[in-house]
C-alpha positions in Angstrom: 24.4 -34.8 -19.9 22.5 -32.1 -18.6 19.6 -29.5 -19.9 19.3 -26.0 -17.7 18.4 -27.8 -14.1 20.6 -29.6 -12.3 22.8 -30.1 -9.0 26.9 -30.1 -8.2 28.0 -31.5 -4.7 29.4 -28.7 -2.7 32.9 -30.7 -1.6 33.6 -31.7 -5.4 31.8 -29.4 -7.8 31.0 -32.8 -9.6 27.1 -33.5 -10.7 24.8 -35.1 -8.9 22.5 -37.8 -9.9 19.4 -35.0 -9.6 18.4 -33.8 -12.6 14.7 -33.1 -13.9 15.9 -31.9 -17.4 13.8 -28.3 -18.3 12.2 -28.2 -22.4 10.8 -25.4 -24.5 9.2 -27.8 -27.4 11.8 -29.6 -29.2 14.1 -27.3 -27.9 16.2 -26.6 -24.6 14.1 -24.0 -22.4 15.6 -21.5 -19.7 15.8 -21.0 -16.3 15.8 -17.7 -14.8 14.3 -17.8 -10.9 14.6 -20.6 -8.1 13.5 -20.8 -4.8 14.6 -22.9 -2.1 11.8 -24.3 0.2 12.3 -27.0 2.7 12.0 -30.1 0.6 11.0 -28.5 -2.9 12.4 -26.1 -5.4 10.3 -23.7 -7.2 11.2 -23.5 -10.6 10.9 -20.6 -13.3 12.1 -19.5 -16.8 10.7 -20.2 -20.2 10.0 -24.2 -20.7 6.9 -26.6 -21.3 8.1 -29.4 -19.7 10.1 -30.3 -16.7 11.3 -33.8 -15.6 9.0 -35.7 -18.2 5.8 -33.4 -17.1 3.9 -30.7 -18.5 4.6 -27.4 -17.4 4.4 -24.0 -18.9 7.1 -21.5 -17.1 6.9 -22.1 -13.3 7.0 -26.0 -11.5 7.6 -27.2 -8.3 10.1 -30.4 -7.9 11.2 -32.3 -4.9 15.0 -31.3 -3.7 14.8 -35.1 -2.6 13.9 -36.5 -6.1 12.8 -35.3 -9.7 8.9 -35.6 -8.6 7.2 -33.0 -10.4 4.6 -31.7 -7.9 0.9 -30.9 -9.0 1.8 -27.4 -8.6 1.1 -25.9 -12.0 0.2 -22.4 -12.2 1.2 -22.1 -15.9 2.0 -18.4 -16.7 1.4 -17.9 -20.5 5.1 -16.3 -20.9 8.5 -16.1 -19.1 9.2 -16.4 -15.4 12.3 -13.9 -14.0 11.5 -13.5 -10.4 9.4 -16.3 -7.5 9.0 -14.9 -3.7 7.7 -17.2 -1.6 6.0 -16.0 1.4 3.8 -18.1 3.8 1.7 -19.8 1.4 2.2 -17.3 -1.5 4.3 -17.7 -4.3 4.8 -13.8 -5.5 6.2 -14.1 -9.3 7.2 -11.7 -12.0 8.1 -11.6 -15.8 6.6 -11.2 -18.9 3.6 -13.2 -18.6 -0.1 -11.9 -18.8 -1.6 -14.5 -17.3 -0.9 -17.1 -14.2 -2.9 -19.4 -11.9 -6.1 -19.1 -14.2 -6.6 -15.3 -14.0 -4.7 -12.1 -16.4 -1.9 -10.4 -14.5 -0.1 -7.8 -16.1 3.9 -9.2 -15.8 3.4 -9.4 -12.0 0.7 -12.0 -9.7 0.1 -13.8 -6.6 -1.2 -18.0 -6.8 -1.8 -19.5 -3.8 0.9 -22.3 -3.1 -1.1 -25.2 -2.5 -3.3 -24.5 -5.5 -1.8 -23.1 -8.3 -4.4 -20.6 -8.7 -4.3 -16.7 -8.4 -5.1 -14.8 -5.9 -7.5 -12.6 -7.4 -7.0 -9.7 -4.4 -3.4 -8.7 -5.1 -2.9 -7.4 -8.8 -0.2 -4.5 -8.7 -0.7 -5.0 -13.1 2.4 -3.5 -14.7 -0.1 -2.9 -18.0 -0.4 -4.6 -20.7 1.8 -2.9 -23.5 3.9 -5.2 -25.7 7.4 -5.2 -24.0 6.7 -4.6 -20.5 8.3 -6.7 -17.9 9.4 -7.4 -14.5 12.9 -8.5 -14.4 13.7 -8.3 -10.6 11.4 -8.5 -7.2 12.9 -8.6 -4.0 11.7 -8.3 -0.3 12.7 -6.1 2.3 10.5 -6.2 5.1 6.7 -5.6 4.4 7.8 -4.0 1.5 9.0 -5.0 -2.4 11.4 -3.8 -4.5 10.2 -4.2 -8.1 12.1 -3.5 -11.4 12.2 -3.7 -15.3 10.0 -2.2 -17.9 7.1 -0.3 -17.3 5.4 3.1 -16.5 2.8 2.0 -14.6 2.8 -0.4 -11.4 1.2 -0.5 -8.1 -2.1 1.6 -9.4 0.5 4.2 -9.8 2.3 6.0 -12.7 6.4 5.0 -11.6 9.0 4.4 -14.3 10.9 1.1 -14.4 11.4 0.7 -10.7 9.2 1.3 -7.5 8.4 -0.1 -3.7 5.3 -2.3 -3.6 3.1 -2.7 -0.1 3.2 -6.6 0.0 -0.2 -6.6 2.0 -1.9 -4.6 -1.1 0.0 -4.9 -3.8 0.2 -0.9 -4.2 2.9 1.4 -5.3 4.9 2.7 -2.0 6.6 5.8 -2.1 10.3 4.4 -3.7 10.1 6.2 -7.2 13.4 6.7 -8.6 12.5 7.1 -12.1 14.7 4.8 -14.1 15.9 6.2 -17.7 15.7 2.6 -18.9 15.5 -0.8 -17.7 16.3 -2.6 -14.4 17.5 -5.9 -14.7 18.7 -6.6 -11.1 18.0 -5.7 -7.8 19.9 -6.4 -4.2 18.9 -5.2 -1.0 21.4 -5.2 2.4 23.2 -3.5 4.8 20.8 -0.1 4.1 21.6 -0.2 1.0 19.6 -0.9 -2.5 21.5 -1.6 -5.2 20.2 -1.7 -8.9 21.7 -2.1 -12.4 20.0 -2.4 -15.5 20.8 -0.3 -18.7 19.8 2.7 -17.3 21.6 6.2 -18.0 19.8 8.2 -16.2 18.2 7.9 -12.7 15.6 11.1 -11.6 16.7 12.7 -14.8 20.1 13.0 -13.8 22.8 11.1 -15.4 23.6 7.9 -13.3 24.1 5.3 -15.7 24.0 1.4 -15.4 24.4 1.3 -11.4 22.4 3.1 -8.6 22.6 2.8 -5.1 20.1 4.1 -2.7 20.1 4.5 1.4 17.3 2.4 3.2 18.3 3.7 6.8 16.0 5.9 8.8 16.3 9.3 9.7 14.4 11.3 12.9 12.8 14.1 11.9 11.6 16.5 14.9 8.0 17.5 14.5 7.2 19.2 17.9 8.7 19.3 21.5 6.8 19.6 25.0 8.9 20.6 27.9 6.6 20.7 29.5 5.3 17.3 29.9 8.5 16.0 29.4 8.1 14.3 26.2 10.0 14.5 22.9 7.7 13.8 20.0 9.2 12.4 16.2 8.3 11.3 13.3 10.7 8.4 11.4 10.8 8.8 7.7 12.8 6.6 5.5 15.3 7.6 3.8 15.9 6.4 0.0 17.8 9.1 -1.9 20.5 8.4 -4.2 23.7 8.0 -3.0 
């Protein structure tokens, strides 16, 4: 018997004995977003409890054990997306609040704490609907998608870049004719489905693909001194 959360061994696909059952009331919750750490596993989806304890949509458990962790940010809605960087849990979804403090479908709480990190707050607005279904890093940079028109302090339509130091929009604005519900970055590539038709106004639908690799662009030249002088420019067009 198992309910959402659980473990197979690797050699026999059989379950293991861990297994910190996930609840939504008297009903089975969800899980939608898991993050390895080195002995813990962040946790996220739509449940109240996890392993016997209280906890609203996002929990920390020992890989080692089912110990629930004092970890309890408790965002007031569904978890889709946790980045864990340093000692910063990045999370998206449908929630407008987490660690304490309202965020808009996307927040920062600080690991040890729980509570939010009231200096990043990229606040995907607060219309009924809007979401974050996918976050992922690339460098110093995220890729965010879903639902919105607004992210970052900037106007961007289901799907922009995100400066991880700030929490502003970058300058990735594909314009997305619907949602994004998954994103994958590699190999200079990022990929993105969703149920999209459209992407920049031009039909493209369900799937996009877009290039990440540099390109020089020659700004001036001195001879004379013997020096070649570039700018680098990233390159995200359609493909």
């Amino acid at each position: 018997w198992r309910t959402n959360l659980f473990a197979v061994s690797l050699d026999t696909a059989a379950p293991t004995a861990w297994n910190p059952p996930t609840f939504r009331t008297t009903t089975a919750g969800s899980i939608s977003a898991l993050a390895v750490e080195t002995n813990s596993l962040l946790v996220g989806g739509d449940f109240v409890s996890i392993a016997g304890q209280f906890r609203t949509n996002l929990a920390a458990i020992a890989l080692d054990s089912t110990v629930v962790e004092a970890f309890a940010p408790n965002p007031n809605s569904g978890v889709s997306n946790i980045v864990v960087i340093s000692n910063t849990v990045y999370v998206g979804g449908s929630f407008t609040s987490i660690g304490g403090v309202l965020r808009n479908r996307i927040g920062a709480v600080d690991r040890t704490t729980g509570l939010g990190i009231l200096s990043w707050n990229p606040d995907a607005g607060a219309t009924s609907g809007m979401r974050i279904n996918a976050l992922v890093r690339r460098g110093d940079m995220f890729y965010a998608g879903g639902q919105f028109n607004i992210l970052g302090g900037a106007f961007r339509t289901n799907g922009t870049s995100l400066i991880i130091a700030t929490g502003q929009a970058g300058d990735w604005n594909p314009r997305f004719g619907g949602m994004v519900r998954s994103i994958t970055v590699g190999d200079g590539l990022v990929l993105v489905g969703g149920d999209f038709l459209t992407v920049g106004g031009q039909p493209n639908p369900f799937f996009a693909a877009f290039d990440t690799t540099p390109e020089i662009v020659v700004s001036s030249m001195s001879t004379a001194s013997g020096y070649l002088q570039f700018n680098l420019r990233a390159s995200e067009g359609g493909v």
